[in-house]
mmCIF entry with sequence, helices, sheets and N, C-alpha, C, O atoms, coordinates in Angstrom:
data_MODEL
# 
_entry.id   MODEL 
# 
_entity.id                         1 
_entity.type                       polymer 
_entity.pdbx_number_of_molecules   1 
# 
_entity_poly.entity_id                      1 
_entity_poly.type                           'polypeptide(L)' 
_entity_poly.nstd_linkage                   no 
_entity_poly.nstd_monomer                   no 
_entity_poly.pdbx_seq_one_letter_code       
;(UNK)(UNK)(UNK)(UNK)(UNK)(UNK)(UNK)(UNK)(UNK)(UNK)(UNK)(UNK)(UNK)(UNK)(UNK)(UNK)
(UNK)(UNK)(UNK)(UNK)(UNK)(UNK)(UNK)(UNK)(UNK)(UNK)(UNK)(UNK)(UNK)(UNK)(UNK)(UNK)
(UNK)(UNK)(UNK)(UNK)(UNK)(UNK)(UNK)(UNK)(UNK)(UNK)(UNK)(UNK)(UNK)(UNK)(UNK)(UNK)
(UNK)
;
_entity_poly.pdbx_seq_one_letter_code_can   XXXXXXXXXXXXXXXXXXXXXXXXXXXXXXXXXXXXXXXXXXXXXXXXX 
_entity_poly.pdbx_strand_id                 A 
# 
loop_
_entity_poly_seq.entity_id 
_entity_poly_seq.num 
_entity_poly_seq.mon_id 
_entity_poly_seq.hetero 
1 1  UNK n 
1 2  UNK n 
1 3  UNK n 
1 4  UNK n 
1 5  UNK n 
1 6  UNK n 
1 7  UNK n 
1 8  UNK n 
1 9  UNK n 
1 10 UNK n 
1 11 UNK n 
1 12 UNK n 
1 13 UNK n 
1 14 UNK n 
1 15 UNK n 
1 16 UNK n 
1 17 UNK n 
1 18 UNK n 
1 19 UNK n 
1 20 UNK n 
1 21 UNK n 
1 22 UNK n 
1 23 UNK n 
1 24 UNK n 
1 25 UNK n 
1 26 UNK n 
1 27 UNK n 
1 28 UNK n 
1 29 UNK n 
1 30 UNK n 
1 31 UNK n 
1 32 UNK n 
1 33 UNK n 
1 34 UNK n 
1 35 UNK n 
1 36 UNK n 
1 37 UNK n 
1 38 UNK n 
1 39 UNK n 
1 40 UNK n 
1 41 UNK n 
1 42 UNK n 
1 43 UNK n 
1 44 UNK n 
1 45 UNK n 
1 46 UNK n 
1 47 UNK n 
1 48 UNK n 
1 49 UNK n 
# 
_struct_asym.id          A 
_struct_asym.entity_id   1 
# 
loop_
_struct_conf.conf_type_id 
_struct_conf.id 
_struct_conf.pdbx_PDB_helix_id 
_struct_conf.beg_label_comp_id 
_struct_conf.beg_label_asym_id 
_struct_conf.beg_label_seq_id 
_struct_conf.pdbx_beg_PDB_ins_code 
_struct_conf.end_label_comp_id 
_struct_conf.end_label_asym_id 
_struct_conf.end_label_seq_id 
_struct_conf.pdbx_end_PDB_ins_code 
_struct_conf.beg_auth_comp_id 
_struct_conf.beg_auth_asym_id 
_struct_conf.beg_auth_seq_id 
_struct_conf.end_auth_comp_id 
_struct_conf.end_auth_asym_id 
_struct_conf.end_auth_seq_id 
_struct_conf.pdbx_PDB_helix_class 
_struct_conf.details 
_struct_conf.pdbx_PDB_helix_length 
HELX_P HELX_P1 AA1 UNK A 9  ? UNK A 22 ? UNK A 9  UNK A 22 1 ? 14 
HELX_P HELX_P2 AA2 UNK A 35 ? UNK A 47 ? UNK A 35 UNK A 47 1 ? 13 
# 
_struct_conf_type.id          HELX_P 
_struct_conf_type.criteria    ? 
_struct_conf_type.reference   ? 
# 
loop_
_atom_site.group_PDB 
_atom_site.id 
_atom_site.type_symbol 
_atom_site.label_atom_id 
_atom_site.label_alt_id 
_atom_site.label_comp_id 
_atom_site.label_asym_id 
_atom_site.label_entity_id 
_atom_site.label_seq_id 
_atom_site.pdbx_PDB_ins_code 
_atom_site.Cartn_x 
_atom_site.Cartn_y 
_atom_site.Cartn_z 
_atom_site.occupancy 
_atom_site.B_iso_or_equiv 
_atom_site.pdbx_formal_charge 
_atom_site.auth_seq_id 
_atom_site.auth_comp_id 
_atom_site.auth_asym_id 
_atom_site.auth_atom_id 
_atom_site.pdbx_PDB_model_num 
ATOM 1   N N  . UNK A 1 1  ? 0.850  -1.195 0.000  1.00 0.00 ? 1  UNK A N  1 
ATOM 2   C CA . UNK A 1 1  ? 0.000  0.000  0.000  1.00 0.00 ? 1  UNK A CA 1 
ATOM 3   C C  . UNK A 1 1  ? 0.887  1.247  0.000  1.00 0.00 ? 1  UNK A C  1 
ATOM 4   O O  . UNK A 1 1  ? 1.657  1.504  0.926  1.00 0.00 ? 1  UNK A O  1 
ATOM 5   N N  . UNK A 1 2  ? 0.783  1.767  -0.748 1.00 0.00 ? 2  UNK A N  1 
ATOM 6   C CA . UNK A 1 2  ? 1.424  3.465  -1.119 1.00 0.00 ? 2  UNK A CA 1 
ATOM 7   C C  . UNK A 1 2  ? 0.468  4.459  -0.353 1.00 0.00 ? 2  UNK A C  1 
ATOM 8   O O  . UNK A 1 2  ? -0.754 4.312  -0.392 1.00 0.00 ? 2  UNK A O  1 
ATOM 9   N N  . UNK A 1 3  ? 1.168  5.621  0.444  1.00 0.00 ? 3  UNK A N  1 
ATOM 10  C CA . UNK A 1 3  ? -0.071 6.430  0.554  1.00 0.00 ? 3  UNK A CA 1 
ATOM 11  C C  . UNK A 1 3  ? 0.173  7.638  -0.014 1.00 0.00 ? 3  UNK A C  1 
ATOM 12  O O  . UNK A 1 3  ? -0.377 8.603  0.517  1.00 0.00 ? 3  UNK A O  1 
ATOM 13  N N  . UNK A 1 4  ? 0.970  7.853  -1.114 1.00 0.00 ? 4  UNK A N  1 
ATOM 14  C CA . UNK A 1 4  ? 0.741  9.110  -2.084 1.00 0.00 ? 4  UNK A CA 1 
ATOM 15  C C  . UNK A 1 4  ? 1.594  8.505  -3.469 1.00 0.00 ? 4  UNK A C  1 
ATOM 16  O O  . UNK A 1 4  ? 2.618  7.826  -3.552 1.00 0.00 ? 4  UNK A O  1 
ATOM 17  N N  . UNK A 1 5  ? 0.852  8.972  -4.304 1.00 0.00 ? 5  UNK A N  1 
ATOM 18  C CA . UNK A 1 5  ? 1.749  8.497  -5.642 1.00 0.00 ? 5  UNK A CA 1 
ATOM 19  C C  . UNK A 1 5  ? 2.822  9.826  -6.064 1.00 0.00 ? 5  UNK A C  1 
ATOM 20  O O  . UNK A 1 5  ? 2.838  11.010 -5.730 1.00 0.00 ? 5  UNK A O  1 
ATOM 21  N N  . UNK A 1 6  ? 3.358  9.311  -6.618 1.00 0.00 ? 6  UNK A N  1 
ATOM 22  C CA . UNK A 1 6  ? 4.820  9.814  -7.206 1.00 0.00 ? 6  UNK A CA 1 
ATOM 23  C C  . UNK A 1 6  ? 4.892  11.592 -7.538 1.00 0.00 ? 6  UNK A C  1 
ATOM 24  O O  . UNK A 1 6  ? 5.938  12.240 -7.558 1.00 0.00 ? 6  UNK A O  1 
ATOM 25  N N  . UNK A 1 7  ? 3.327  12.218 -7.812 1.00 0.00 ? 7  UNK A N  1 
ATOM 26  C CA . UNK A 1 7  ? 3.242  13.471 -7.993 1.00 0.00 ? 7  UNK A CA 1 
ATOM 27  C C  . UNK A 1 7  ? 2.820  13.615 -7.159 1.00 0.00 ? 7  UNK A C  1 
ATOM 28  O O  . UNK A 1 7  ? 2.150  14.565 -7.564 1.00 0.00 ? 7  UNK A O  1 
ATOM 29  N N  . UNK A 1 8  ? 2.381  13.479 -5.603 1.00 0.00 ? 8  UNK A N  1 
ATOM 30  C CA . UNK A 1 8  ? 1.926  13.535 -4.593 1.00 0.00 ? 8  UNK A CA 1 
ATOM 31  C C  . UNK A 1 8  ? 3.339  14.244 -3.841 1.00 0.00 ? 8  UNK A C  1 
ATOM 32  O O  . UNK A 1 8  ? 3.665  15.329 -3.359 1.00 0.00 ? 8  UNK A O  1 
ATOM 33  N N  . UNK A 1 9  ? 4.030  12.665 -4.116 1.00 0.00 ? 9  UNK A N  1 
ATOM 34  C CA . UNK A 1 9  ? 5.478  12.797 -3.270 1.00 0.00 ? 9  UNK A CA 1 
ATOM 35  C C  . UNK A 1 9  ? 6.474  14.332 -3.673 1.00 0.00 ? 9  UNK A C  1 
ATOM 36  O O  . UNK A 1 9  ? 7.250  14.845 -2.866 1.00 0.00 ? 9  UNK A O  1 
ATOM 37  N N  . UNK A 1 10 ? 6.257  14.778 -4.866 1.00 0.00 ? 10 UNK A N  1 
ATOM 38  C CA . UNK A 1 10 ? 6.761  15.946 -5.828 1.00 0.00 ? 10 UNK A CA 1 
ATOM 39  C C  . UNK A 1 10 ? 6.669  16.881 -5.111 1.00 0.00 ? 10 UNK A C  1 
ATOM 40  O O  . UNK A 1 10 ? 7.591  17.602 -4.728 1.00 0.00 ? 10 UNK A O  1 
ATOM 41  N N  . UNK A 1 11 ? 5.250  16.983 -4.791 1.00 0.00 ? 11 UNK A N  1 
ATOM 42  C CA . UNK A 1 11 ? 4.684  18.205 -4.740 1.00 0.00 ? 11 UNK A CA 1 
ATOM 43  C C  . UNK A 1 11 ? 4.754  18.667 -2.933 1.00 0.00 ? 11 UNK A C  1 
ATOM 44  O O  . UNK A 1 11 ? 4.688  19.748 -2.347 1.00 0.00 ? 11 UNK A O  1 
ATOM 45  N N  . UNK A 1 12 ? 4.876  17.611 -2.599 1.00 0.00 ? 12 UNK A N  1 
ATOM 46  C CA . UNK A 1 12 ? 5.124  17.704 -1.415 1.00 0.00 ? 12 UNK A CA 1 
ATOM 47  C C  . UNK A 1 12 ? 6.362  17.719 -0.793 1.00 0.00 ? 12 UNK A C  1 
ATOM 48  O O  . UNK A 1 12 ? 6.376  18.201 0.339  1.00 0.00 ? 12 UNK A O  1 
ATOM 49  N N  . UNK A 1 13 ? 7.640  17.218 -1.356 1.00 0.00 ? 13 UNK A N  1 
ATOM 50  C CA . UNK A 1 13 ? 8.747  17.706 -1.555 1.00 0.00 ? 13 UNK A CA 1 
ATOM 51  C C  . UNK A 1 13 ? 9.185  19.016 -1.632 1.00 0.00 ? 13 UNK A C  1 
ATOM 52  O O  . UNK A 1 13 ? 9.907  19.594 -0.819 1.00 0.00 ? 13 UNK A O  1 
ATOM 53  N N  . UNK A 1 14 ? 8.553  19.594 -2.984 1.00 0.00 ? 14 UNK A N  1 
ATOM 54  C CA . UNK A 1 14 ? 8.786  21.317 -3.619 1.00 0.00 ? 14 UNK A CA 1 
ATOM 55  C C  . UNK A 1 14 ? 8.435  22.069 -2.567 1.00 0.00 ? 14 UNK A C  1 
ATOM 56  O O  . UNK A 1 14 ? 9.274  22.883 -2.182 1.00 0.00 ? 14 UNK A O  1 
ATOM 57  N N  . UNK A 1 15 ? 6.628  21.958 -1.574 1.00 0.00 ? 15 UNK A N  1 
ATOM 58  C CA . UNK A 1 15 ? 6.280  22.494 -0.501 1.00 0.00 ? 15 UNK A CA 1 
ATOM 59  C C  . UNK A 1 15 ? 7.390  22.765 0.409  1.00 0.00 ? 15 UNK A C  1 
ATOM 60  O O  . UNK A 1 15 ? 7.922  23.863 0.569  1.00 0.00 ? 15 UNK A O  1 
ATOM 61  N N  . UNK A 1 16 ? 7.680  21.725 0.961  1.00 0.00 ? 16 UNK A N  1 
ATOM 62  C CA . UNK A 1 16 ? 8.833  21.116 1.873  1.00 0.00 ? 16 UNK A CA 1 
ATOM 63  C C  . UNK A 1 16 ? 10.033 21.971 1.914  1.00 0.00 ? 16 UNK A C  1 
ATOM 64  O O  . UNK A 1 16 ? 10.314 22.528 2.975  1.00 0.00 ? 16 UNK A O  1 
ATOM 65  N N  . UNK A 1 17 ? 10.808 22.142 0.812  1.00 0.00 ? 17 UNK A N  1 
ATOM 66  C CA . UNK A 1 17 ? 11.904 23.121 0.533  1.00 0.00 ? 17 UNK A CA 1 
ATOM 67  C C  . UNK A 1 17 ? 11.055 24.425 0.744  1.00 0.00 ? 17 UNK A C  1 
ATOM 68  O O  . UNK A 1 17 ? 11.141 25.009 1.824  1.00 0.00 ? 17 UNK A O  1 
ATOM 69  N N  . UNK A 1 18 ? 10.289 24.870 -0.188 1.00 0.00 ? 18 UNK A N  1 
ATOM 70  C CA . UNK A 1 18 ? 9.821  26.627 -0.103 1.00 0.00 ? 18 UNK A CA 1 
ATOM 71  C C  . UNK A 1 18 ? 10.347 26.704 1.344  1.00 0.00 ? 18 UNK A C  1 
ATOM 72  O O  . UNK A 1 18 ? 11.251 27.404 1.799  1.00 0.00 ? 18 UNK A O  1 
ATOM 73  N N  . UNK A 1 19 ? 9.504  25.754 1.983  1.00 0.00 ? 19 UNK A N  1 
ATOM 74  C CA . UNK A 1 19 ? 9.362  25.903 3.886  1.00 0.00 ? 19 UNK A CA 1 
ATOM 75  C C  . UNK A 1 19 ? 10.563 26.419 4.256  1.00 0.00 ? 19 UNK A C  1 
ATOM 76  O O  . UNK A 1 19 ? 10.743 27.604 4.539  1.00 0.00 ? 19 UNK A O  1 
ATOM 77  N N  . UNK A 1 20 ? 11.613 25.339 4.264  1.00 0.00 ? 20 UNK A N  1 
ATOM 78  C CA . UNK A 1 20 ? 12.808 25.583 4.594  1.00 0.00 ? 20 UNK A CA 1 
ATOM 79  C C  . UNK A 1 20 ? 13.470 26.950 4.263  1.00 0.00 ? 20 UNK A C  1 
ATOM 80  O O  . UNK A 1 20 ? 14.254 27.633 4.923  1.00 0.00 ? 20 UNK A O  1 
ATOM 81  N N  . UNK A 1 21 ? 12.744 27.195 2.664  1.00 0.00 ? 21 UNK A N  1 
ATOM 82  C CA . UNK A 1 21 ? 13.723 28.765 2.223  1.00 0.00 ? 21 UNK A CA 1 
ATOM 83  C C  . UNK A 1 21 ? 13.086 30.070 2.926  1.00 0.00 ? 21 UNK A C  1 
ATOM 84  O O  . UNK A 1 21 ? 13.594 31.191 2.902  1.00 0.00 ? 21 UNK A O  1 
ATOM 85  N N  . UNK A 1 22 ? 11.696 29.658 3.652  1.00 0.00 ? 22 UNK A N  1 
ATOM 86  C CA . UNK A 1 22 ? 11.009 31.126 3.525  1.00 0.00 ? 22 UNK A CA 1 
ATOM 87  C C  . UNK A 1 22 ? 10.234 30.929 5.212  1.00 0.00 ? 22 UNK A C  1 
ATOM 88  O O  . UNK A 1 22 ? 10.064 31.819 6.045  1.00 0.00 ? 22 UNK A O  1 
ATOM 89  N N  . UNK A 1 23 ? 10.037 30.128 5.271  1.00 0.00 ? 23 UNK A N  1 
ATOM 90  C CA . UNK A 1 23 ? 9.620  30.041 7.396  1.00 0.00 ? 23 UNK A CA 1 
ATOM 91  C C  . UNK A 1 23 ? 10.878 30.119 8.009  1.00 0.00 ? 23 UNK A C  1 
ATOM 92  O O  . UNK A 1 23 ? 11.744 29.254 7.872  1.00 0.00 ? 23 UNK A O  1 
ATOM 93  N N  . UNK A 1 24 ? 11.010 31.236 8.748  1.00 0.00 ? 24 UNK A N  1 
ATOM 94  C CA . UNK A 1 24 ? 11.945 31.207 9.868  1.00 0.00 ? 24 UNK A CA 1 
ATOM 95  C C  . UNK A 1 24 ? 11.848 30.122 11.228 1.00 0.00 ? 24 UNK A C  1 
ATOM 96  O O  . UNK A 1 24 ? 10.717 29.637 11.244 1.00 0.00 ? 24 UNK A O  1 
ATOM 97  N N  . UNK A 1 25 ? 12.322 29.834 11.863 1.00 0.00 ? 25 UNK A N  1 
ATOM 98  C CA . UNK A 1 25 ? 12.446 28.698 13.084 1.00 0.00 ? 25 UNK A CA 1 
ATOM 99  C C  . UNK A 1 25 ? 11.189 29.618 14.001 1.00 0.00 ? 25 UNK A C  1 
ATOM 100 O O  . UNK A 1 25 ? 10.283 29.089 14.644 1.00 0.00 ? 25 UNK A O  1 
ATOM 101 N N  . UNK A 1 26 ? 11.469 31.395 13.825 1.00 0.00 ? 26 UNK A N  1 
ATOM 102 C CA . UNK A 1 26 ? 10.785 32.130 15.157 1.00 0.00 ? 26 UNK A CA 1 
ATOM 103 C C  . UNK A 1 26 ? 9.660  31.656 14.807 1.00 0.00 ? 26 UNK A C  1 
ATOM 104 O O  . UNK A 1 26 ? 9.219  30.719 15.473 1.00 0.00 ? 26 UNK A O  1 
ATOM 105 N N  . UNK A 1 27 ? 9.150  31.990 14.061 1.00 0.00 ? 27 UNK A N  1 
ATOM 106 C CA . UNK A 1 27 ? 7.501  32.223 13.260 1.00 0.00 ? 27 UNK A CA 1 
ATOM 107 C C  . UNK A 1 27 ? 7.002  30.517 13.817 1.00 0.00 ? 27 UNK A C  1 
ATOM 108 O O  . UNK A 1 27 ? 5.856  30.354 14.235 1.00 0.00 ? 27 UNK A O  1 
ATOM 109 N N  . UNK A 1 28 ? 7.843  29.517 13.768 1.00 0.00 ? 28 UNK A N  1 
ATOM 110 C CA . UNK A 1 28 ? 6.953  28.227 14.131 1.00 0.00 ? 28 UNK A CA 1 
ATOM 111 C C  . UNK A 1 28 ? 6.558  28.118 15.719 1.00 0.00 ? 28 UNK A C  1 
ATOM 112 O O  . UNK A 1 28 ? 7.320  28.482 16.614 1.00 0.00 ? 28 UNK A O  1 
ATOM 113 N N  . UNK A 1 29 ? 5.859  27.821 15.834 1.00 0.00 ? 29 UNK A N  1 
ATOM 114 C CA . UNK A 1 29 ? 5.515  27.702 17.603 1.00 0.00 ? 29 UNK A CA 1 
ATOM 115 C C  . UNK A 1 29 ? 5.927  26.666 17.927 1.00 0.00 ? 29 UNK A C  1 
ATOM 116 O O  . UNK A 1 29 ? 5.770  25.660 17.235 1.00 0.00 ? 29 UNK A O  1 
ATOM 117 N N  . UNK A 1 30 ? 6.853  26.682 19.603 1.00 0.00 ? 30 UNK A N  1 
ATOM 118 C CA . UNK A 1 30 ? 7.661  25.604 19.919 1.00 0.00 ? 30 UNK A CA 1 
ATOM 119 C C  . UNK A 1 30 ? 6.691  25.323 21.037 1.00 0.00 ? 30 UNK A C  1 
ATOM 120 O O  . UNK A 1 30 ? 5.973  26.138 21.617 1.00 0.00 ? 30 UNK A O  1 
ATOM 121 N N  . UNK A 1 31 ? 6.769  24.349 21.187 1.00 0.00 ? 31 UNK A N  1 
ATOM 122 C CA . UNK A 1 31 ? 6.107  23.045 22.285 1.00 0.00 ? 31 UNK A CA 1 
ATOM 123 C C  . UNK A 1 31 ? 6.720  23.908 23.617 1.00 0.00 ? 31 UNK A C  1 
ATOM 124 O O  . UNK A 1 31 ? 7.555  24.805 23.502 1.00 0.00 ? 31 UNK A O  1 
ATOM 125 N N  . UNK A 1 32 ? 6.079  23.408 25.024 1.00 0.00 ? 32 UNK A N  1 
ATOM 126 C CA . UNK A 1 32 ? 6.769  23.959 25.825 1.00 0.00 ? 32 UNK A CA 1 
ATOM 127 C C  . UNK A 1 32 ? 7.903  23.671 26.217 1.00 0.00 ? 32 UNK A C  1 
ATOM 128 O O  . UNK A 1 32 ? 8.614  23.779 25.218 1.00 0.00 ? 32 UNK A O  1 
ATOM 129 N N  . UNK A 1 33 ? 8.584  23.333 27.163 1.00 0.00 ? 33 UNK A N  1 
ATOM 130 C CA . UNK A 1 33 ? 9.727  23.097 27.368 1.00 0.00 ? 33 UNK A CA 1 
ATOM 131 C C  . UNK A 1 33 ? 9.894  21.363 27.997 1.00 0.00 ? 33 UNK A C  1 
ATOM 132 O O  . UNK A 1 33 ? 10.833 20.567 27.993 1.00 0.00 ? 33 UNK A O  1 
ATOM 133 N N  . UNK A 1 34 ? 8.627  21.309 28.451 1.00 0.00 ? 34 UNK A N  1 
ATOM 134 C CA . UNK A 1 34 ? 8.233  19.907 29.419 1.00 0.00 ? 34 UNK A CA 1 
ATOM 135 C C  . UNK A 1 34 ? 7.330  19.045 28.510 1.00 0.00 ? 34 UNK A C  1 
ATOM 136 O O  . UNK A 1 34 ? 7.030  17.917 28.901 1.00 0.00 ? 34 UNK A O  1 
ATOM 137 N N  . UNK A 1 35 ? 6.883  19.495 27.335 1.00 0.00 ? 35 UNK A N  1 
ATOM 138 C CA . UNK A 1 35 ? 5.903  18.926 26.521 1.00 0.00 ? 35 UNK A CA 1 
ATOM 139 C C  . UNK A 1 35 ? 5.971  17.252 26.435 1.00 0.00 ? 35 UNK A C  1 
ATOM 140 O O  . UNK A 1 35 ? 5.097  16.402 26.604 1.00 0.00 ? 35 UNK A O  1 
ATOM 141 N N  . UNK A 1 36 ? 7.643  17.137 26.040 1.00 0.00 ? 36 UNK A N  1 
ATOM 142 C CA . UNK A 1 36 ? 7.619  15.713 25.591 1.00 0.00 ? 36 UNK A CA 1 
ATOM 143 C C  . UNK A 1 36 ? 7.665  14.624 27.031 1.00 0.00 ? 36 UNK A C  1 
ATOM 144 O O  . UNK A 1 36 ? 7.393  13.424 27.075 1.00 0.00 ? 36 UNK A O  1 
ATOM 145 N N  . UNK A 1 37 ? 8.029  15.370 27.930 1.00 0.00 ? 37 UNK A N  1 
ATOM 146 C CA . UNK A 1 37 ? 8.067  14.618 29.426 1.00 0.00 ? 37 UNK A CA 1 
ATOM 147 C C  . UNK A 1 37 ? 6.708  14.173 29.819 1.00 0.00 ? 37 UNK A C  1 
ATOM 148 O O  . UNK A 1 37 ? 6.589  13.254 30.629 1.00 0.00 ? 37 UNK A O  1 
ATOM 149 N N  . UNK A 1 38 ? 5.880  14.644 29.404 1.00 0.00 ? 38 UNK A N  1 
ATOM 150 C CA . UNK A 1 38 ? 4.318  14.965 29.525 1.00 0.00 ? 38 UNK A CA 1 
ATOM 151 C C  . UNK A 1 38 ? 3.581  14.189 29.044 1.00 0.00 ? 38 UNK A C  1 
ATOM 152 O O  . UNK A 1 38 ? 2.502  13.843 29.524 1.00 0.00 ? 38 UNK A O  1 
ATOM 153 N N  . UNK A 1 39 ? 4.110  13.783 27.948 1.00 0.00 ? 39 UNK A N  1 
ATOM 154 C CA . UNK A 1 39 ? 3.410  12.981 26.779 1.00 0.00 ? 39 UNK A CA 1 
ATOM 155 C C  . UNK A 1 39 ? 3.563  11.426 27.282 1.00 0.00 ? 39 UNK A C  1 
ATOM 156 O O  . UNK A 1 39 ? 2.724  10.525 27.311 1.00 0.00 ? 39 UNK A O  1 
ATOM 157 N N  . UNK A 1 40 ? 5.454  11.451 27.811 1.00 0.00 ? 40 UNK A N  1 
ATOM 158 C CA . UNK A 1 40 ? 5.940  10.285 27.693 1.00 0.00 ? 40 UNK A CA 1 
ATOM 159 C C  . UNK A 1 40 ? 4.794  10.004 29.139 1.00 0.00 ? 40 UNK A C  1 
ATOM 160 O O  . UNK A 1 40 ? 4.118  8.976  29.186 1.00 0.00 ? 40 UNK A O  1 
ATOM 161 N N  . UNK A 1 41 ? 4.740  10.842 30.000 1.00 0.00 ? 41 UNK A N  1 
ATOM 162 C CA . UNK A 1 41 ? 4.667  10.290 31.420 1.00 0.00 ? 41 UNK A CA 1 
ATOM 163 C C  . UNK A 1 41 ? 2.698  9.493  30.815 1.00 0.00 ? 41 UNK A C  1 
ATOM 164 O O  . UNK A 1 41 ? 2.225  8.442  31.247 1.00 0.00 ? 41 UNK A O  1 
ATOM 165 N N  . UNK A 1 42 ? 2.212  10.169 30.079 1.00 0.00 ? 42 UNK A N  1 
ATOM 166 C CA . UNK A 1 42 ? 1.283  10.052 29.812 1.00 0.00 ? 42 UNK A CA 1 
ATOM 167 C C  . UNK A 1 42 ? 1.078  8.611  29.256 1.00 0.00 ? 42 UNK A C  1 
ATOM 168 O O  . UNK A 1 42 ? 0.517  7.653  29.789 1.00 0.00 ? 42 UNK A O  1 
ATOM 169 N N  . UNK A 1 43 ? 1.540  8.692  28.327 1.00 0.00 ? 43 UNK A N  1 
ATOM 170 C CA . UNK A 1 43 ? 2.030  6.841  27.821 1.00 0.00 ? 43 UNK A CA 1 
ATOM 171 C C  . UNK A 1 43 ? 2.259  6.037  28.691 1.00 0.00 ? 43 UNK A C  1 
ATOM 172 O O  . UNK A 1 43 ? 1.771  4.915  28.830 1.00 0.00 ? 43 UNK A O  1 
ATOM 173 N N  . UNK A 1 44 ? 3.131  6.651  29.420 1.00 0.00 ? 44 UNK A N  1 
ATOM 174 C CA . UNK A 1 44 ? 3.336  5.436  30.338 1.00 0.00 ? 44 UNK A CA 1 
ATOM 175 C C  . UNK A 1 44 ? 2.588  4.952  31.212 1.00 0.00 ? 44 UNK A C  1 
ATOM 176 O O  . UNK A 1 44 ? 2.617  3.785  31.604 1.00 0.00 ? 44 UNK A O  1 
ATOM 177 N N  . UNK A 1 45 ? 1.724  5.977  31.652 1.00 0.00 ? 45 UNK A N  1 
ATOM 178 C CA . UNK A 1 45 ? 0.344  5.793  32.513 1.00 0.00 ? 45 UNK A CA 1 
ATOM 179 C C  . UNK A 1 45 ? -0.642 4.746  32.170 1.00 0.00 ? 45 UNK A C  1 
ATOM 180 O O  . UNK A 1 45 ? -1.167 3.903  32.897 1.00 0.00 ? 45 UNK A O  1 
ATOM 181 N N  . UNK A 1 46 ? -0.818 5.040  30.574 1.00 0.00 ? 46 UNK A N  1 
ATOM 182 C CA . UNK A 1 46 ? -1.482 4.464  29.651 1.00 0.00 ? 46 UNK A CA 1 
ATOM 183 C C  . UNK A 1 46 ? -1.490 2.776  29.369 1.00 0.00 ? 46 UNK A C  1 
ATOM 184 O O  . UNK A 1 46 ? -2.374 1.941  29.176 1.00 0.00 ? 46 UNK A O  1 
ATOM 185 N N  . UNK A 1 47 ? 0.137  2.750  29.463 1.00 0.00 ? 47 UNK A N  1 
ATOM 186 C CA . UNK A 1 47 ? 0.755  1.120  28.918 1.00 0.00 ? 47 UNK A CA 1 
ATOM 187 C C  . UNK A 1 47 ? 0.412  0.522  30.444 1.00 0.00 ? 47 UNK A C  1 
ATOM 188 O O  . UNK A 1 47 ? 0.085  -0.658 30.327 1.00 0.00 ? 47 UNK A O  1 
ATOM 189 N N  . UNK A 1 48 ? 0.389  0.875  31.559 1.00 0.00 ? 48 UNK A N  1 
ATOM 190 C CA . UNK A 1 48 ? 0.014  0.526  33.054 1.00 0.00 ? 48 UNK A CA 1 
ATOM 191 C C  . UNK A 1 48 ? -1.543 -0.345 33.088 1.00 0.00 ? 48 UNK A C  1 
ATOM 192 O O  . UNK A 1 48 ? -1.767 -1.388 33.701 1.00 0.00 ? 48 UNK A O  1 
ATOM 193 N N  . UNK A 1 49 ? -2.242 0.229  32.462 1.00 0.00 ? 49 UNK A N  1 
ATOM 194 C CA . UNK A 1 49 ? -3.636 -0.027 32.408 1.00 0.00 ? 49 UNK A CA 1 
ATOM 195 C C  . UNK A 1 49 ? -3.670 -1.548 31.962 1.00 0.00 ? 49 UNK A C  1 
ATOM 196 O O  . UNK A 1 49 ? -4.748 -2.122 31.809 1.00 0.00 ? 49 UNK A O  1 
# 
């Protein structure tokens, strides 16, 4: 199973670069600082069950 064909993959590539040439790092919104600790602790809570 493919989940995009070959002009899919293109075009989403070309997107991909613009990004890189023209979004600055500021402009993206960063997670907080504890986000991924949060998530994990969350999972792990989860896999407990």
């Amino acid at each position: 199973m493919e989940w995009m064909d070959c002009g899919q993959e293109e075009a989403l590539l070309k997107e991909c670069q613009w990004a890189e040439e023209h979004v600055k790092d500021e402009d993206v919104p960063q997670p907080a600082p504890d986000e991924l600790e949060m998530i994990i602790k969350r999972i792990e809570e989860e896999c407990r069950r």
